[in-house]
FIMIFI-736496 format. One record per residue (C-alpha): x, y, z; residue number from 1. Coordinates in nm, 4 decimals, padded with zeros to 6 digits. Layout:
N
> u, v, w, seq
> X, Y, Z, NUM;
...
***
This chain:
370
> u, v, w, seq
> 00.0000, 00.0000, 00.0000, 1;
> 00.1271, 00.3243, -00.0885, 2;
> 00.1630, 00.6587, 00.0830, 3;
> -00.1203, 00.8417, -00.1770, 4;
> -00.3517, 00.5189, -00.0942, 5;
> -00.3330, 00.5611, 00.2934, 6;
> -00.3953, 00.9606, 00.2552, 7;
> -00.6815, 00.8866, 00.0577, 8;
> -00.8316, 00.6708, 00.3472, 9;
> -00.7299, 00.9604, 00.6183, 10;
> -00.9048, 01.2330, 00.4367, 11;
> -01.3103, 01.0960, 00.5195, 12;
> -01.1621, 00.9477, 00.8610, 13;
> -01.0472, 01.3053, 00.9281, 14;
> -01.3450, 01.5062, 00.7713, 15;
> -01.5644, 01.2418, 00.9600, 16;
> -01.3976, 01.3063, 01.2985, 17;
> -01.4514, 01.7081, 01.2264, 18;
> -01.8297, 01.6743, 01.1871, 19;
> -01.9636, 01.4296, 01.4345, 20;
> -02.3014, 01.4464, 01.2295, 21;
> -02.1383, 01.2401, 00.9552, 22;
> -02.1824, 00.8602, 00.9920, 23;
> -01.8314, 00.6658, 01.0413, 24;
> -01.6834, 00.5458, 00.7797, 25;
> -01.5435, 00.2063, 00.7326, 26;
> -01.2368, 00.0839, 00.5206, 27;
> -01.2742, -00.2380, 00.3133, 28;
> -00.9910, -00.1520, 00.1160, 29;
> -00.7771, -00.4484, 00.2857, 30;
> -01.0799, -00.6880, 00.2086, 31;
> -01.1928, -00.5965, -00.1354, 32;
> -00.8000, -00.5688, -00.2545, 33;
> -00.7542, -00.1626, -00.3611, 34;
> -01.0879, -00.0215, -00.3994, 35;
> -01.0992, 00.3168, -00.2910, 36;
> -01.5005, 00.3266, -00.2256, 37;
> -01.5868, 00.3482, 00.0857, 38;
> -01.9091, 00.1863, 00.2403, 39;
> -02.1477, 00.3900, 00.4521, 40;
> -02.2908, 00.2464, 00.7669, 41;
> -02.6945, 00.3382, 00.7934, 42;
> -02.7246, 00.3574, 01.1501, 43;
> -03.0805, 00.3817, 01.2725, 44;
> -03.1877, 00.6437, 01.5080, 45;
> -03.5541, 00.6235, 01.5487, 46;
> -03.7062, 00.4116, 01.8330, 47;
> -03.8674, 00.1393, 01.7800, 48;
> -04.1801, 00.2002, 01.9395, 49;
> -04.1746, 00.5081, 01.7120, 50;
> -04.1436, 00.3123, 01.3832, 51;
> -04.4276, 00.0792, 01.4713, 52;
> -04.6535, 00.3718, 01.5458, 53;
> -04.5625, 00.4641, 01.2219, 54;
> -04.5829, 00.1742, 01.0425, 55;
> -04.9750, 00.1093, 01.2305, 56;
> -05.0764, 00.4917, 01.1590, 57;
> -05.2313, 00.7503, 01.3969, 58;
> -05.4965, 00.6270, 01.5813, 59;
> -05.8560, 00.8340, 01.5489, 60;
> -06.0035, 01.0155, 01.8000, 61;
> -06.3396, 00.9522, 01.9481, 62;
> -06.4939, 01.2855, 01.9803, 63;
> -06.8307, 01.3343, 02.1554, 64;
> -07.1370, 01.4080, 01.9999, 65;
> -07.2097, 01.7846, 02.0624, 66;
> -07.5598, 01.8750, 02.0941, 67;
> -07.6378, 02.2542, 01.9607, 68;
> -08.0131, 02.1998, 02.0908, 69;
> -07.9594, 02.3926, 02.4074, 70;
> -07.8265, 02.6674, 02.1809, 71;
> -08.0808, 02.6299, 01.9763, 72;
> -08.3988, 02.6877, 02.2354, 73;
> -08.1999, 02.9899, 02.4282, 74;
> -08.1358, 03.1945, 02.0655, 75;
> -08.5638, 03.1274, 02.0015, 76;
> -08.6250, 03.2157, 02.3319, 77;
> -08.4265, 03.5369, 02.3501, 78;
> -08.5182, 03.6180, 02.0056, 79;
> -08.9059, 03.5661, 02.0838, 80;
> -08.8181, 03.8209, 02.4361, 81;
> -08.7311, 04.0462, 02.2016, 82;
> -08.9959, 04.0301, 01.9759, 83;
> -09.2611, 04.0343, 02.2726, 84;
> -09.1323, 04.3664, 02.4199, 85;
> -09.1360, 04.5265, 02.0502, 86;
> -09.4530, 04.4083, 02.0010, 87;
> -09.6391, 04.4885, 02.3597, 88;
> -09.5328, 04.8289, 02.2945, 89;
> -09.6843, 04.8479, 01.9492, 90;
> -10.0016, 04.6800, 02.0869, 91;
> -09.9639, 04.9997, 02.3937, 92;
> -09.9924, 05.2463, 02.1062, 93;
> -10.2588, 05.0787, 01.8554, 94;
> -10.4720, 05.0545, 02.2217, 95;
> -10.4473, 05.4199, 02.3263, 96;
> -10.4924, 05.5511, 01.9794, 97;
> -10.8130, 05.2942, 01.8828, 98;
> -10.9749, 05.4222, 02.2000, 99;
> -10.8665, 05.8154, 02.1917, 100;
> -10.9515, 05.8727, 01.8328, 101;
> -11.3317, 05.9116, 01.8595, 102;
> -11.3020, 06.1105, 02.1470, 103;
> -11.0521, 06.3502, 01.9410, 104;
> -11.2713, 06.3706, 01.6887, 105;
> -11.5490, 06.4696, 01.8870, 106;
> -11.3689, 06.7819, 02.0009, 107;
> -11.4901, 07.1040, 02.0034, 108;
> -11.1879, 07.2579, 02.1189, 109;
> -10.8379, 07.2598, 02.0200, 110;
> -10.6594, 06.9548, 02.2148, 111;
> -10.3074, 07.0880, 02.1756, 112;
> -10.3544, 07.4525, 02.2686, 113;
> -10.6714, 07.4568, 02.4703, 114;
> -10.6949, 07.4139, 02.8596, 115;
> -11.0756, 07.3648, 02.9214, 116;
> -11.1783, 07.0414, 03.0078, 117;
> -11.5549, 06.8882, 02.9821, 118;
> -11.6532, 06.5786, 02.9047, 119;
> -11.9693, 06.5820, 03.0836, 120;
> -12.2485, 06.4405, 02.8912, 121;
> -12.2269, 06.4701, 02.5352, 122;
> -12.0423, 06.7792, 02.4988, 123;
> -11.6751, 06.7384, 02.4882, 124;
> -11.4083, 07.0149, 02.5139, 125;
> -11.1155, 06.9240, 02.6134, 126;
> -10.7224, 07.0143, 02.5514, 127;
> -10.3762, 06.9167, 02.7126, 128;
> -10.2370, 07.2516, 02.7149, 129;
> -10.2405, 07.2847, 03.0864, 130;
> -10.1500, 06.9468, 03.1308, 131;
> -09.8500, 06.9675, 02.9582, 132;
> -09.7530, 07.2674, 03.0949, 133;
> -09.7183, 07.1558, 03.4470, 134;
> -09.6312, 06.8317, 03.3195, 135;
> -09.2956, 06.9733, 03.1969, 136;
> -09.2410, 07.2145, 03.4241, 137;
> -09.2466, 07.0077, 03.7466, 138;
> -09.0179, 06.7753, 03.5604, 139;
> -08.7443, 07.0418, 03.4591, 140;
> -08.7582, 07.2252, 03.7583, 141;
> -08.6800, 06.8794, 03.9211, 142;
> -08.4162, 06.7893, 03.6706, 143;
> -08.2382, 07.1062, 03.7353, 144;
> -08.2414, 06.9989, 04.1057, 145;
> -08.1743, 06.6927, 04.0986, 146;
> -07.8890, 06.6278, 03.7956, 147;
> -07.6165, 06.8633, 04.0392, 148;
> -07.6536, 06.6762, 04.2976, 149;
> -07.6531, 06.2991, 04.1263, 150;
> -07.3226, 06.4137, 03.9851, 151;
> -07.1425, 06.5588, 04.2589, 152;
> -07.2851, 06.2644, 04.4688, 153;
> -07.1429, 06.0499, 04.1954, 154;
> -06.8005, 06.1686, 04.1604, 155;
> -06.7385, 06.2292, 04.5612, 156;
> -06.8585, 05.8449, 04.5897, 157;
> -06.5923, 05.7307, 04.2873, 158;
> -06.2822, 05.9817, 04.3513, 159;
> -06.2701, 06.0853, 04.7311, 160;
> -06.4075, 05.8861, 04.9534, 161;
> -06.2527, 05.5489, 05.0343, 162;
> -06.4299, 05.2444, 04.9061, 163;
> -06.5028, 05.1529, 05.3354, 164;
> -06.6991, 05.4470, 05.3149, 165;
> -06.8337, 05.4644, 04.9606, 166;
> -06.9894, 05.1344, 05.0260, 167;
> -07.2662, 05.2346, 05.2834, 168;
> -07.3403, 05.5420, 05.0694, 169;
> -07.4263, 05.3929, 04.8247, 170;
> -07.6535, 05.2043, 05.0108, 171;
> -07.8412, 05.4952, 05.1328, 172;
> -07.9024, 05.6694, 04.7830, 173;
> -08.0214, 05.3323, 04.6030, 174;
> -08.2383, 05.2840, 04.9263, 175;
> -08.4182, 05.6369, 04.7943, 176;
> -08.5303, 05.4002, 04.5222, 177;
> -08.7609, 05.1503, 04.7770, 178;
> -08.9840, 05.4185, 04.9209, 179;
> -09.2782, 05.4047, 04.7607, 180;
> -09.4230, 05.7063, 04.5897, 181;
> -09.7021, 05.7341, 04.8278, 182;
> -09.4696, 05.7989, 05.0878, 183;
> -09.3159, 06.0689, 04.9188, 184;
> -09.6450, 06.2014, 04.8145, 185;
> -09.7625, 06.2477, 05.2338, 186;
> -09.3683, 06.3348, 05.3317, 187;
> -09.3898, 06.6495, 05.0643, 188;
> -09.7358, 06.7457, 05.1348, 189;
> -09.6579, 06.7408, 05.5542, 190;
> -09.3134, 06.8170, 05.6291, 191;
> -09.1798, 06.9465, 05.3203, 192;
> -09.4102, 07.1855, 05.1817, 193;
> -09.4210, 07.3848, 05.5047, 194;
> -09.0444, 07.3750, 05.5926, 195;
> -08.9956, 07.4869, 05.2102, 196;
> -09.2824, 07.7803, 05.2259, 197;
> -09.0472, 08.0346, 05.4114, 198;
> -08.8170, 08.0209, 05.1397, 199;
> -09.0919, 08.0572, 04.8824, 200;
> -09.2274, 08.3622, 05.0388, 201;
> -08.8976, 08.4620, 05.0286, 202;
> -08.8374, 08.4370, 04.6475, 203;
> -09.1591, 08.5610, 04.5839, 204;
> -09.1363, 08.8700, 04.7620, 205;
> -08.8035, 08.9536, 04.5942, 206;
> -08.8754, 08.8290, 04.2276, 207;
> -09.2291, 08.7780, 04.2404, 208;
> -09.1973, 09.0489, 03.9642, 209;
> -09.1274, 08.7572, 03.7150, 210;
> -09.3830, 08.5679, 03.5892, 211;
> -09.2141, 08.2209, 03.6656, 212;
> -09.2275, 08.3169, 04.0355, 213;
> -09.5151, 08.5129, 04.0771, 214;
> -09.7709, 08.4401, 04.3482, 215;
> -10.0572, 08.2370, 04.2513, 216;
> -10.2028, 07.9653, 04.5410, 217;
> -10.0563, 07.8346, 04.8876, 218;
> -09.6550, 07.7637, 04.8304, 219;
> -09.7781, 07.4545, 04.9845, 220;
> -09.9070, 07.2741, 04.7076, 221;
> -09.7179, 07.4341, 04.4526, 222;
> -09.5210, 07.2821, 04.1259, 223;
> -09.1924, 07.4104, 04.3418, 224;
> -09.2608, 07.1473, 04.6493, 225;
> -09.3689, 06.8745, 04.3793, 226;
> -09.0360, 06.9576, 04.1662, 227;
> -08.8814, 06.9203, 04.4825, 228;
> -09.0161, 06.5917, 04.6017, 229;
> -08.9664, 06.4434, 04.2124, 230;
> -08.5854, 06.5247, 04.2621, 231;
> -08.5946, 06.3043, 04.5379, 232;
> -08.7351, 06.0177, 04.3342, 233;
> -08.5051, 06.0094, 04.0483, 234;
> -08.2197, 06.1174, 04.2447, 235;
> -08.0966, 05.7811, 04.2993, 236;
> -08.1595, 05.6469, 03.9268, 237;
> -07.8870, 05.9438, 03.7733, 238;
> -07.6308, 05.8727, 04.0819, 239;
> -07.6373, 05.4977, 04.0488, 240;
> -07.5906, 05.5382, 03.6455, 241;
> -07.3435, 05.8240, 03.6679, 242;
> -07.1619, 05.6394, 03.9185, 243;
> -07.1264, 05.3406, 03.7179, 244;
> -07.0123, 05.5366, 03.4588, 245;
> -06.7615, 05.6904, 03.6351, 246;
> -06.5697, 05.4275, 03.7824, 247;
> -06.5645, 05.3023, 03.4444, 248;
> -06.2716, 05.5904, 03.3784, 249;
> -05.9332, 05.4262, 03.2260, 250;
> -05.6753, 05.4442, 03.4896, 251;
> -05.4346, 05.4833, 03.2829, 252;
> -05.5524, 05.8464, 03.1738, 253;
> -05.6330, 05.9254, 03.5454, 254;
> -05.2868, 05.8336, 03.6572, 255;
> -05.1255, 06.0918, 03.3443, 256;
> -05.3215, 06.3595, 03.4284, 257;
> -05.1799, 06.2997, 03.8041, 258;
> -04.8611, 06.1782, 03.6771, 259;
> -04.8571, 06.6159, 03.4477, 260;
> -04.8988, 06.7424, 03.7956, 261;
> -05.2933, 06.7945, 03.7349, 262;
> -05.5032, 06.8457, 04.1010, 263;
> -05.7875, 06.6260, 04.2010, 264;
> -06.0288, 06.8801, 04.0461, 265;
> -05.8061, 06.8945, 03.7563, 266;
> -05.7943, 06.4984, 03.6897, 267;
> -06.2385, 06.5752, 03.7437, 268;
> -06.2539, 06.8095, 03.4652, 269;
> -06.0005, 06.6828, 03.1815, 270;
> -06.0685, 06.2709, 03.2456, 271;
> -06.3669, 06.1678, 03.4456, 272;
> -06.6262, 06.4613, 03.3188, 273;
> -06.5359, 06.3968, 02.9678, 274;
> -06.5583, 06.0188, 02.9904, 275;
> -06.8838, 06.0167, 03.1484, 276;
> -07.0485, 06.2603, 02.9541, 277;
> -07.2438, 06.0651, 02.7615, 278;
> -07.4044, 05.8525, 03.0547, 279;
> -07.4548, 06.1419, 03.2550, 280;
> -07.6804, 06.2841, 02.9681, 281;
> -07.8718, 05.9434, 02.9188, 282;
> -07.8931, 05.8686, 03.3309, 283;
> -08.0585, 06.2455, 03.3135, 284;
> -08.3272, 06.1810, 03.0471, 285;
> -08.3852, 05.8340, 03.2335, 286;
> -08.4540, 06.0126, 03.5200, 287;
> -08.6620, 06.2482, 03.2930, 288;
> -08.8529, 05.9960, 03.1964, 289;
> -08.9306, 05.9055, 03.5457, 290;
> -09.0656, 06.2315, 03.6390, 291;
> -09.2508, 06.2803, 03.3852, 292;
> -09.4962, 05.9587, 03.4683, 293;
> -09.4836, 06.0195, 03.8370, 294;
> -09.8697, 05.9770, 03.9483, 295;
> -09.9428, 05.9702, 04.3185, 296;
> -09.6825, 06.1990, 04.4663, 297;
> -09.7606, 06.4685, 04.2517, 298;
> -10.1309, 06.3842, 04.2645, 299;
> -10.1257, 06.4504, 04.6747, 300;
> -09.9056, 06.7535, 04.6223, 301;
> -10.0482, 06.9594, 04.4076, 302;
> -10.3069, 07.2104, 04.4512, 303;
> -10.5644, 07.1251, 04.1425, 304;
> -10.6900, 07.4972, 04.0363, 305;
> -11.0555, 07.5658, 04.0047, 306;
> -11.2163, 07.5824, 03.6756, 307;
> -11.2034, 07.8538, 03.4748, 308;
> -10.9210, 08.0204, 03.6648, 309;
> -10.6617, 08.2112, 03.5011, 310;
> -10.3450, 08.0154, 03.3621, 311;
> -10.0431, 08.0665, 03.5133, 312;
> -09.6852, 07.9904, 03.4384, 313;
> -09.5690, 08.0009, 03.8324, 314;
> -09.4041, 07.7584, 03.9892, 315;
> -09.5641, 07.8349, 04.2506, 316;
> -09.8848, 07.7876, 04.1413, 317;
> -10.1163, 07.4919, 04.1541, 318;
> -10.2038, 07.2465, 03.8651, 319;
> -10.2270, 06.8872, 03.7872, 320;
> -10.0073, 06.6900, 03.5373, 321;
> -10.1308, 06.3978, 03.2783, 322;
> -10.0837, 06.1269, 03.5116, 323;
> -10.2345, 06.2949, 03.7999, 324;
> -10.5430, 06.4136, 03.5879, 325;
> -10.5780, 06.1085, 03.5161, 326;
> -10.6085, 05.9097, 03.8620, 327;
> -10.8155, 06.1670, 03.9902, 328;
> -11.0572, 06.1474, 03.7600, 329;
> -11.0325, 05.7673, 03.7165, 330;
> -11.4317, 05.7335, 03.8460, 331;
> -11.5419, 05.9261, 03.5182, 332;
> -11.4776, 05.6453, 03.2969, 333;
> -11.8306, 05.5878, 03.2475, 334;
> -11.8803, 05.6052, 02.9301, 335;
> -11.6408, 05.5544, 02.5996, 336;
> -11.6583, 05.9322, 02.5243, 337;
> -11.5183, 06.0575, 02.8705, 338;
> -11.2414, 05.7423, 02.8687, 339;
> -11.1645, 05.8203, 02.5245, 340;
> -11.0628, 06.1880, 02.6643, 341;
> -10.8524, 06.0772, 02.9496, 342;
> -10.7123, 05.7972, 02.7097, 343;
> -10.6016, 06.0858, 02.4814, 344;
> -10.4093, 06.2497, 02.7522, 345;
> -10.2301, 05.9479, 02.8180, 346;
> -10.1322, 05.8789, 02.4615, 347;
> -09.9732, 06.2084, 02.4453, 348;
> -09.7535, 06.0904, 02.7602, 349;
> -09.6986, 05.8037, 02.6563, 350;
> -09.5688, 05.9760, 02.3365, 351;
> -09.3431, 06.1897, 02.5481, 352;
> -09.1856, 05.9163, 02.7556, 353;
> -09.1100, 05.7009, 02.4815, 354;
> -08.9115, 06.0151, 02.2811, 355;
> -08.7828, 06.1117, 02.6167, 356;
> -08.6079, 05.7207, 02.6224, 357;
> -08.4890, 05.6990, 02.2767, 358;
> -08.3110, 05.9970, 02.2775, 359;
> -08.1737, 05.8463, 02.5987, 360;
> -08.0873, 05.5001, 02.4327, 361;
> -07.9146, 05.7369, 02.0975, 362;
> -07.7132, 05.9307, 02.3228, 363;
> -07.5920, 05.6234, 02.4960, 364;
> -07.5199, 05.4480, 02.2099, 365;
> -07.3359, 05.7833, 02.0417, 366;
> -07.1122, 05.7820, 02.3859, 367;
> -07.0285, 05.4264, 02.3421, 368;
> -06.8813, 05.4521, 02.0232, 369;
> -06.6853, 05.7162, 02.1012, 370;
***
């Protein structure tokens, strides 16, 4: 064997020790006389257990039937939910306006603008002016009261006091929610109305000059102390929304306007104000809503003005609203002409409350997506 033979069978020993990947090589040369081929080992590396899964295939898997019939009856009954509120409104409407429309035809006086109000025997001459004047006005004058103090109520139970404390406040405004209205109702007519009649006197004697706060029956029983007591009532409704709403604030925005040196106030006004915005507006004309359908409070409250007497626009002045003209006068429904009348009044409330709640529900929807 010559030296050029036995470097040609050190070069793959050599490149073979290099890369340990490579499989050994084995020299024949001595056996098979002078052949310079070399013959590659095939070692086998996979497991045995490994080749016969292979060699088998994968075994299936049993899967369990899945059923999509539970699915199935909660999408029909939440669809049919659905449909049943949508249609028990409709049904609402078609009602009040089957039964009102005779009586609206029979007329003989305006029903938007006019404020008499006979239905006694045949004759019928009735209008909603009046109605709807104190209607709205007891129900803005209690908004205006009541919206402050939901909010401030709102953001001192969310951003100062501590949660320990918070906790039982909360309690006692959403208790305002279980009283019944009745209770109100006796509450503003005994206690209220005369610890609230100095202070009307008072406004009266100084700006009685203005229409809205002339003099015009016993402070008493005035729109004022039923504004007052309707405050009360939805109080809790816009402080348990806007609170919600406000605790709903991204930290992370809270904690830059602290972290730019902003005060508490500060971090109020640029974050948690413009956040809530939106549900503030719609817990307002929720509570607007609510007002505006109150029956028995205002119904005890109010002083109901005799007929023919001059209109009005006090707030402290007497009056009666849809809802309470119509429980007080629930023993006239005697005949289809006098319901129809009082049925008429109630469709144009109902009319109100429902525009009152969309525009809540579009506001709330406008807030969300932005």
């Amino acid at each position: 064997m010559t030296d050029t033979d036995a470097t040609e069978r050190a070069e793959p020993q050599a490149v073979a020790a290099q890369d340990p990947g490579l499989s050994p090589v084995v020299d024949h040369s001595a056996v098979t006389m002078h052949s310079p081929v070399p013959t590659v080992i095939a070692h086998r590396t996979t497991e045995p257990d490994t080749i016969d899964r292979v060699e088998r295939g994968p075994r299936g898997v049993k899967l369990a039937k899945i059923s999509k019939t539970g699915d199935r009856v909660f999408r029909s009954l939440a669809s049919s939910s659905g449909l049943i509120i949508v249609l028990l409104v409709l049904f609402v409407g078609i009602f009040l306006v089957a039964l009102a429309l005779p009586s609206l035809r029979a007329d003989q006086d305006n029903f938007l603008t006019s404020r008499n109000w006979t239905v006694a025997g045949n004759e019928l001459r009735f209008g909603i002016a009046g109605l709807l004047w104190t209607t709205v006005l007891s129900s803005i004058l209690a908004m205006v009261i009541a919206v402050p103090i939901a909010v401030g109520v709102a953001l001192c139970l969310t951003q100062y006091l501590h949660k320990r404390a918070s906790g039982p406040v909360s309690f006692m405004v959403d208790l305002l929610a279980a009283v019944p209205s009745i209770i109100f109702g006796l509450w503003g007519l005994s206690v209220l109305g005369p610890f609230l009649a100095p202070g009307a006197e008072w406004l009266i004697s100084k700006i009685g000059w203005i229409p809205l706060f002339s003099r015009s029956v016993d402070p008493k029983g005035s729109v004022f102390v039923a504004s007052v007591v309707l405050a009360m009532m939805i109080l809790p409704i816009v402080t348990a929304i806007s609170r919600d709403i406000f605790a709903q604030t991204p930290r992370d925005q809270i904690e830059a306007a602290l972290a730019l040196g902003a005060t508490r106030w500060e971090v109020i006004r640029t974050a948690v104000l413009p956040h809530g915005r939106s549900g503030v507006i719609s817990a307002s004309m929720l509570g607007l809503g609510r007002a505006l359908g109150e029956t028995i409070a205002v119904m005890i409250i109010l002083t109901t003005p005799a007929a023919g007497s001059p209109f009005t626009p006090s707030i402290f002045a007497g009056g009666e609203t849809f809802a309470s003209k119509i429980a007080n006068n629930a023993s006239e429904f005697d005949s289809p002409s006098k319901t129809g009348a009082y049925i008429a009044a109630g469709l144009v409330l109902f009319v109100v409350t429902f525009v009152v709640n969309a525009m809540a529900r579009v506001i709330a929807e406008r807030g969300a997506k932005s």
